[in-house]
mmJSON file of the N, C-alpha and C atoms, coordinates in Angstrom:
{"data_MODEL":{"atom_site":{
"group_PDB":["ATOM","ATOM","ATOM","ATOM","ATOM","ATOM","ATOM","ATOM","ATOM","ATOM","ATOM","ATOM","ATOM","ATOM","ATOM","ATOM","ATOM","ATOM","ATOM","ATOM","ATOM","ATOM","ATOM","ATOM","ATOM","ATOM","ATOM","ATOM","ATOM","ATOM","ATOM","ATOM","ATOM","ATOM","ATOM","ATOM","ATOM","ATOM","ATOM","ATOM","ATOM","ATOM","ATOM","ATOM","ATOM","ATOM","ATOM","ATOM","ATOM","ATOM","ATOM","ATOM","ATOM","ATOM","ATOM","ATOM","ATOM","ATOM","ATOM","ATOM","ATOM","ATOM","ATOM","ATOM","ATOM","ATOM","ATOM","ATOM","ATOM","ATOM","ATOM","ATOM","ATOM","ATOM","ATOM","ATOM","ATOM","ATOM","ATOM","ATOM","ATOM","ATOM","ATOM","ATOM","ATOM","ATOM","ATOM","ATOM","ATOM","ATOM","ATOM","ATOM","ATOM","ATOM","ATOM","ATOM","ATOM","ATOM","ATOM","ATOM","ATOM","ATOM","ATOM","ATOM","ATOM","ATOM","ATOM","ATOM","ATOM","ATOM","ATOM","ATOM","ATOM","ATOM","ATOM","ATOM","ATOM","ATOM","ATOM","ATOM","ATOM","ATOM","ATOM","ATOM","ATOM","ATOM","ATOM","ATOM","ATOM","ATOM","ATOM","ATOM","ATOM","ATOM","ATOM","ATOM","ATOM","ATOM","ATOM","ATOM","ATOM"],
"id":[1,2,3,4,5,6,7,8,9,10,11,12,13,14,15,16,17,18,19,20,21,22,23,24,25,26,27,28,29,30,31,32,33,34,35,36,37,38,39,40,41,42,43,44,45,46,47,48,49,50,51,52,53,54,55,56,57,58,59,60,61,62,63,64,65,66,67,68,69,70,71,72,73,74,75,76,77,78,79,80,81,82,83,84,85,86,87,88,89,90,91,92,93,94,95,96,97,98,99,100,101,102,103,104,105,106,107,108,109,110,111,112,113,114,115,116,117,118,119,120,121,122,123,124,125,126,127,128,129,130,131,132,133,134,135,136,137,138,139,140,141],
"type_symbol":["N","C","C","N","C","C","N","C","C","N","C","C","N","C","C","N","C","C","N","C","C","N","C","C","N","C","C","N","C","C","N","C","C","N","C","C","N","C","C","N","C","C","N","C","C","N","C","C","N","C","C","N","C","C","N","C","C","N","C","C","N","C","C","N","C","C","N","C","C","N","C","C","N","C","C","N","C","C","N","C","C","N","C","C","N","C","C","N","C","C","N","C","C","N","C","C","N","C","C","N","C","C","N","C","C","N","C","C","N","C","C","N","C","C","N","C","C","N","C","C","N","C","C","N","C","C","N","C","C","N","C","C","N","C","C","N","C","C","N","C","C"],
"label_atom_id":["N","CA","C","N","CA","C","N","CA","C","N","CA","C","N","CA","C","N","CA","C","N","CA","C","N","CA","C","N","CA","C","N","CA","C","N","CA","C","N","CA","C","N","CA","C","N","CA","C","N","CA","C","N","CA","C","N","CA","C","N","CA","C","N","CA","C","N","CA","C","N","CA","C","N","CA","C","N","CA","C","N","CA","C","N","CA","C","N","CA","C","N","CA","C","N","CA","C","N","CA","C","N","CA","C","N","CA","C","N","CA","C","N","CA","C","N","CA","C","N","CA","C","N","CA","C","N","CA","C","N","CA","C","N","CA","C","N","CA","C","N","CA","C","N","CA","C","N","CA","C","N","CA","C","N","CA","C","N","CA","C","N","CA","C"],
"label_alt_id":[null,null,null,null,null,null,null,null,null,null,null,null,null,null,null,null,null,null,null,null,null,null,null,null,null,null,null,null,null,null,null,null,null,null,null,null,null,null,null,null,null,null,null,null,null,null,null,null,null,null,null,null,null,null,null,null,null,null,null,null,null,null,null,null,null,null,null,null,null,null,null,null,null,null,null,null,null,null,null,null,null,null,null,null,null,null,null,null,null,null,null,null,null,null,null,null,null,null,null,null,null,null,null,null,null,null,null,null,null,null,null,null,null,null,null,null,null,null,null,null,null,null,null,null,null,null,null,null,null,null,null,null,null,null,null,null,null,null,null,null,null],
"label_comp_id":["UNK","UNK","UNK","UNK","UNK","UNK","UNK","UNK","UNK","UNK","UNK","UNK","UNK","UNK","UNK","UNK","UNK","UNK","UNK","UNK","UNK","UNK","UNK","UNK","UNK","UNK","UNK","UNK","UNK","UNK","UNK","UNK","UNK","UNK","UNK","UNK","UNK","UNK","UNK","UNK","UNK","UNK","UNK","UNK","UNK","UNK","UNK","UNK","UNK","UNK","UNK","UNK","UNK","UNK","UNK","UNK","UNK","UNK","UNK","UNK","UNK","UNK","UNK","UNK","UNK","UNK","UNK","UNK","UNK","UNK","UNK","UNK","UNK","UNK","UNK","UNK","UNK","UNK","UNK","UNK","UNK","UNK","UNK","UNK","UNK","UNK","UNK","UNK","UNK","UNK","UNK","UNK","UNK","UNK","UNK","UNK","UNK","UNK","UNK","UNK","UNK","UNK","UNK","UNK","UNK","UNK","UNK","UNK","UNK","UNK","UNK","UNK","UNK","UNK","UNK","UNK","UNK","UNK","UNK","UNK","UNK","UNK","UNK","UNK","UNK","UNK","UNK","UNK","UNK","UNK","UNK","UNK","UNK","UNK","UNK","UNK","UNK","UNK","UNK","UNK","UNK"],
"label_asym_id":["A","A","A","A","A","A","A","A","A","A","A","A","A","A","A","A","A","A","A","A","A","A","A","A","A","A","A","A","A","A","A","A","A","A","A","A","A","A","A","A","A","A","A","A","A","A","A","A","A","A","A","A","A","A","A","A","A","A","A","A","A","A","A","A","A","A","A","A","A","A","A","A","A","A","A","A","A","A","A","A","A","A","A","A","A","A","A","A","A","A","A","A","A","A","A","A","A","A","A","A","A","A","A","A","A","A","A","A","A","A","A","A","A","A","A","A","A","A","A","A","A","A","A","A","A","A","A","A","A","A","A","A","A","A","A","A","A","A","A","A","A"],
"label_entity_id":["1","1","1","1","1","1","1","1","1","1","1","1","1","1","1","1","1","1","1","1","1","1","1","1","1","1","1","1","1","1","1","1","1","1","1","1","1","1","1","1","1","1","1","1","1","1","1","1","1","1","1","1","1","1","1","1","1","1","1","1","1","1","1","1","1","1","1","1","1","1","1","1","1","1","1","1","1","1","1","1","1","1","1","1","1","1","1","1","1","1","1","1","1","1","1","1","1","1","1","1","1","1","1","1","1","1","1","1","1","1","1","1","1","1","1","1","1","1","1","1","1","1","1","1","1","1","1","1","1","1","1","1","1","1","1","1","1","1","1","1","1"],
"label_seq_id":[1,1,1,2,2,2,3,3,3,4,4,4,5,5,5,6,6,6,7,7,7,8,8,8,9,9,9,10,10,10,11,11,11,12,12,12,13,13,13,14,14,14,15,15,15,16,16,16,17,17,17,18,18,18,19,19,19,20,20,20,21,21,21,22,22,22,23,23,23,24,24,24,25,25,25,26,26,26,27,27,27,28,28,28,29,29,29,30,30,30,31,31,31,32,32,32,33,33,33,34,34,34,35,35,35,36,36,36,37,37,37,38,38,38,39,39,39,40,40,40,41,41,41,42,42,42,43,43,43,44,44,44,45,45,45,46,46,46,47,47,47],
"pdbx_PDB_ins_code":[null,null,null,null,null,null,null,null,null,null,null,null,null,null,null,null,null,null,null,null,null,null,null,null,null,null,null,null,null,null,null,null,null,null,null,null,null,null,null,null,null,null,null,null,null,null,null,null,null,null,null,null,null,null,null,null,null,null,null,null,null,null,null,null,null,null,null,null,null,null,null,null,null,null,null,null,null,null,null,null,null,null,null,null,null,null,null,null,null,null,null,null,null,null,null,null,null,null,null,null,null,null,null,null,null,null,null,null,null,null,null,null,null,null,null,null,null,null,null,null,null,null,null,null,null,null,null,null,null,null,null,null,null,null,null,null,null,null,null,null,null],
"Cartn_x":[0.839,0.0,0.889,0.756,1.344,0.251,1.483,0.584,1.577,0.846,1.172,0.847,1.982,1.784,2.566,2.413,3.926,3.957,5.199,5.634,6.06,6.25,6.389,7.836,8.895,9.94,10.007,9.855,10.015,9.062,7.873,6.892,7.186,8.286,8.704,10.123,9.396,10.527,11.43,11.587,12.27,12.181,13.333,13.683,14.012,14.187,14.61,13.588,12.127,11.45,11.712,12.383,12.077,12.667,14.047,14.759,14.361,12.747,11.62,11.12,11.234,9.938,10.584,10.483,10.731,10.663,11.281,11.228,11.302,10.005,10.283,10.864,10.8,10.829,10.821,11.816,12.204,12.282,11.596,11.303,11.353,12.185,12.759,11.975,10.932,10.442,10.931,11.601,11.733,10.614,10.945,9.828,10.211,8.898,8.289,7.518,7.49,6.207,4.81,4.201,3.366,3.243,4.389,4.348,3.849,4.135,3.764,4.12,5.906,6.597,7.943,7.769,9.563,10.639,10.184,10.911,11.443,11.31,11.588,12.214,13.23,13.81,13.508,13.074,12.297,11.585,10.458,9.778,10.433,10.443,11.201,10.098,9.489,8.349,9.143,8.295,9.131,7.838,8.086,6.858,7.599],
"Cartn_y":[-1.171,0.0,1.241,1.975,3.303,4.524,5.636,6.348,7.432,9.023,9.947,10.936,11.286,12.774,13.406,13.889,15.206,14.595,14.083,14.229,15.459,15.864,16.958,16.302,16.117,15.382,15.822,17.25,17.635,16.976,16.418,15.574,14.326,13.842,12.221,11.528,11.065,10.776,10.201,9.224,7.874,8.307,9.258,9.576,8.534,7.602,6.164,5.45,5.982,5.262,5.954,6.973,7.791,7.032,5.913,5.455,4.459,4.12,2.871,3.092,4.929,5.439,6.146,6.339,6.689,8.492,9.095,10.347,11.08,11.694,12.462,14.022,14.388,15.962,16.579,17.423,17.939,19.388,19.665,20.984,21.613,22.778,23.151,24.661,24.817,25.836,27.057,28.104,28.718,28.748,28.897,29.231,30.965,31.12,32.051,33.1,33.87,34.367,33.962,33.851,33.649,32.228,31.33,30.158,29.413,30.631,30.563,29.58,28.893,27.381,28.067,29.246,29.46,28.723,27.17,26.111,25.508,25.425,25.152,26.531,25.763,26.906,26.075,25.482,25.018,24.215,23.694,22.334,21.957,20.681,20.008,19.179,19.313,18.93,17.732,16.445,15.293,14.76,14.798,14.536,13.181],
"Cartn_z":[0.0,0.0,0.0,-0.918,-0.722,-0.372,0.609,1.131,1.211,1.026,0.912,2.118,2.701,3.911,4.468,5.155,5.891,7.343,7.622,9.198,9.487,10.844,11.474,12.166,11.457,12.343,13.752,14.1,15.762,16.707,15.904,16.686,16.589,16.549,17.057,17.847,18.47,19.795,19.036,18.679,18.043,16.349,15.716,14.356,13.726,14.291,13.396,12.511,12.421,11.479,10.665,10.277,8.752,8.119,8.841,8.044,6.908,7.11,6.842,5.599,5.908,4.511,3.134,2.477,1.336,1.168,1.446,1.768,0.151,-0.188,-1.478,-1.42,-0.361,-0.039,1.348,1.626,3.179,2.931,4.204,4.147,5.272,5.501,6.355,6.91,7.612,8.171,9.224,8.99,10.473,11.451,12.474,13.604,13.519,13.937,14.128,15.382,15.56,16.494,16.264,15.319,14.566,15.213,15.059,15.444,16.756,18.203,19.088,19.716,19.639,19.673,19.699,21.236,21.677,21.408,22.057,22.305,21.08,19.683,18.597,17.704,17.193,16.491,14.605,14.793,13.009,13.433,12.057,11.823,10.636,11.029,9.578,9.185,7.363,7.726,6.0,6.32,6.06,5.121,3.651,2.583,1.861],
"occupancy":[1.0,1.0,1.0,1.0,1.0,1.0,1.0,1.0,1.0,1.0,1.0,1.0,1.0,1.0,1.0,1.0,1.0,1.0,1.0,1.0,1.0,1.0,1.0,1.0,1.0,1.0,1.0,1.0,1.0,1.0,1.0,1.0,1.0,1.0,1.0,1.0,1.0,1.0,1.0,1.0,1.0,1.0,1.0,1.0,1.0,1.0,1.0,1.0,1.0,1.0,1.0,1.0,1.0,1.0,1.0,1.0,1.0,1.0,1.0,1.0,1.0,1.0,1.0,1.0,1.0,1.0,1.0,1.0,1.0,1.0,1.0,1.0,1.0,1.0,1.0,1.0,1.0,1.0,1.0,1.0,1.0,1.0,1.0,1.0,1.0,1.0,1.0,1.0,1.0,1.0,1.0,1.0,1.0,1.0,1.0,1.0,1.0,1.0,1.0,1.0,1.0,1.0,1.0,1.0,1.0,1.0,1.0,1.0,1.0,1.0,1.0,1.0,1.0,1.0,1.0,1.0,1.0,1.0,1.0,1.0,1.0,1.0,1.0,1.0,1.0,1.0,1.0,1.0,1.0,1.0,1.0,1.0,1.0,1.0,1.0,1.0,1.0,1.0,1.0,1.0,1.0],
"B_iso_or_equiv":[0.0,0.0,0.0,0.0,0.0,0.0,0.0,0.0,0.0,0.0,0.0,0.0,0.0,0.0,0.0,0.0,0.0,0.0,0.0,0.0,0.0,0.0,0.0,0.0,0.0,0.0,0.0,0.0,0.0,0.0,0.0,0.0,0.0,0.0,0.0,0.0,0.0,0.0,0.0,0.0,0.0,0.0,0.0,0.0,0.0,0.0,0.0,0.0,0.0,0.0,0.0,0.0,0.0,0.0,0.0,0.0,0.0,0.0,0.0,0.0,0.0,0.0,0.0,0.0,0.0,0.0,0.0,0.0,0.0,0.0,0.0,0.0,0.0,0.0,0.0,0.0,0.0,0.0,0.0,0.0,0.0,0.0,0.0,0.0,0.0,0.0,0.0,0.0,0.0,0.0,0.0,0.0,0.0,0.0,0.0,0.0,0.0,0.0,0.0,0.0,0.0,0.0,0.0,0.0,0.0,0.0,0.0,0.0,0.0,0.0,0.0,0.0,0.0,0.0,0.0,0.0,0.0,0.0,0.0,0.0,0.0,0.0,0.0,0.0,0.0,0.0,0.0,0.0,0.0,0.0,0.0,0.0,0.0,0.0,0.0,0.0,0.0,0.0,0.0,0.0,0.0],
"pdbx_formal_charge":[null,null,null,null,null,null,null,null,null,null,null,null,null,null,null,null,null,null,null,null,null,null,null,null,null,null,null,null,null,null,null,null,null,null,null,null,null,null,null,null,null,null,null,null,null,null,null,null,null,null,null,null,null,null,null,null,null,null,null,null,null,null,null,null,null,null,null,null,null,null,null,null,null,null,null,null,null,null,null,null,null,null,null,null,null,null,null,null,null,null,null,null,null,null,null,null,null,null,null,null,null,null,null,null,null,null,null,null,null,null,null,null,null,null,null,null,null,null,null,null,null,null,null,null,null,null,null,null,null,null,null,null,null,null,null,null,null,null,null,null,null],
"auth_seq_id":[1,1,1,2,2,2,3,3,3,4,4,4,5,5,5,6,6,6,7,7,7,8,8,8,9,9,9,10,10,10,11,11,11,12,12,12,13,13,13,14,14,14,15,15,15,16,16,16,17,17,17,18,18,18,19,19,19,20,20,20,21,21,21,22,22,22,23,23,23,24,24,24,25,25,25,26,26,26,27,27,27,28,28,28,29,29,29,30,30,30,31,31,31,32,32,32,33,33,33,34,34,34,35,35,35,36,36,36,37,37,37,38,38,38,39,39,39,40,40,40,41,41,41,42,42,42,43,43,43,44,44,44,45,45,45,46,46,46,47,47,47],
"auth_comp_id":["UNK","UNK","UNK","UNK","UNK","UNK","UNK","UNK","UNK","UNK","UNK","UNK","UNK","UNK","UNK","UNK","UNK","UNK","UNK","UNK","UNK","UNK","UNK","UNK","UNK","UNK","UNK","UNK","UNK","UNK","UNK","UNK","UNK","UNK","UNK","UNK","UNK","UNK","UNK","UNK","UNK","UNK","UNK","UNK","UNK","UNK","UNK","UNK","UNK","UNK","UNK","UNK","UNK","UNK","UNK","UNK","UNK","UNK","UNK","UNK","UNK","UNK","UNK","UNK","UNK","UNK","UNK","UNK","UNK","UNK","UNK","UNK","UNK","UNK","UNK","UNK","UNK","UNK","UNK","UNK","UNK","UNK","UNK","UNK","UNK","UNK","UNK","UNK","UNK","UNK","UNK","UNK","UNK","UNK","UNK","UNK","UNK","UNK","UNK","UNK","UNK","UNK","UNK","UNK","UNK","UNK","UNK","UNK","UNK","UNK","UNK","UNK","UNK","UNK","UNK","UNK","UNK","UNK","UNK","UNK","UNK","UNK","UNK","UNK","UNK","UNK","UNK","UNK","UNK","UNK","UNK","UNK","UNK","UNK","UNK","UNK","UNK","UNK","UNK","UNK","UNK"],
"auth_asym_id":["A","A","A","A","A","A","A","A","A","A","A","A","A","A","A","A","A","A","A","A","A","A","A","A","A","A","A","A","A","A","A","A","A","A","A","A","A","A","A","A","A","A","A","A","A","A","A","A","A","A","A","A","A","A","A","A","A","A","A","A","A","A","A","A","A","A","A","A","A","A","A","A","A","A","A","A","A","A","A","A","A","A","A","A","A","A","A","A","A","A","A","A","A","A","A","A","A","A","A","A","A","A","A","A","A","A","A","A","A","A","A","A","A","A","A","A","A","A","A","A","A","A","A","A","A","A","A","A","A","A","A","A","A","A","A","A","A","A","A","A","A"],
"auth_atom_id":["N","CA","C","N","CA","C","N","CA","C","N","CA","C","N","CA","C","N","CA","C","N","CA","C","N","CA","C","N","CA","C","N","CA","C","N","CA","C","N","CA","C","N","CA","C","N","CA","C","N","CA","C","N","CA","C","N","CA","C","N","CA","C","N","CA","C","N","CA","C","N","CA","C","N","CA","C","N","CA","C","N","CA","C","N","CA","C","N","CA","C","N","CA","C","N","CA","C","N","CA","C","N","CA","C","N","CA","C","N","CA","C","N","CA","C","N","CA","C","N","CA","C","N","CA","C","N","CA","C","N","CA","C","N","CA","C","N","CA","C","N","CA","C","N","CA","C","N","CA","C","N","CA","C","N","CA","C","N","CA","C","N","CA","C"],
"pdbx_PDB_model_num":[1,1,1,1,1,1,1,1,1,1,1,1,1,1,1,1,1,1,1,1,1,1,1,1,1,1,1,1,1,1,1,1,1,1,1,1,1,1,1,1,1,1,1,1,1,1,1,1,1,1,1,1,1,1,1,1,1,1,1,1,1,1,1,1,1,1,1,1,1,1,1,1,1,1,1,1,1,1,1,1,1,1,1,1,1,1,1,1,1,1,1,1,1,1,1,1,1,1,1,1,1,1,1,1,1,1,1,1,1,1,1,1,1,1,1,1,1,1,1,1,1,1,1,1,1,1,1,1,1,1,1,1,1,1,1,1,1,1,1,1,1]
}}}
């Protein structure tokens, strides 16, 4: 079955499944104010 979506890499404890999936595209977000997520200085968002 194939399946298409965005991880939020900062939302996973254990980074070792990405190693599983087939990664088409990485995308690198600054944080923001806007963002309202002091504690993060990016989202890395994982397509």
């Amino acid at each position: 079955m194939d399946c298409k979506g965005t991880i939020i890499e900062e939302s996973l404890e254990d980074k070792s499944i990405l190693d599983e999936l087939k990664i088409t595209k990485k995308t690198i977000v600054r944080v923001t104010e806007r963002h309202k997520t002091p504690w993060i200085k990016q989202w890395t968002l994982t397509m």
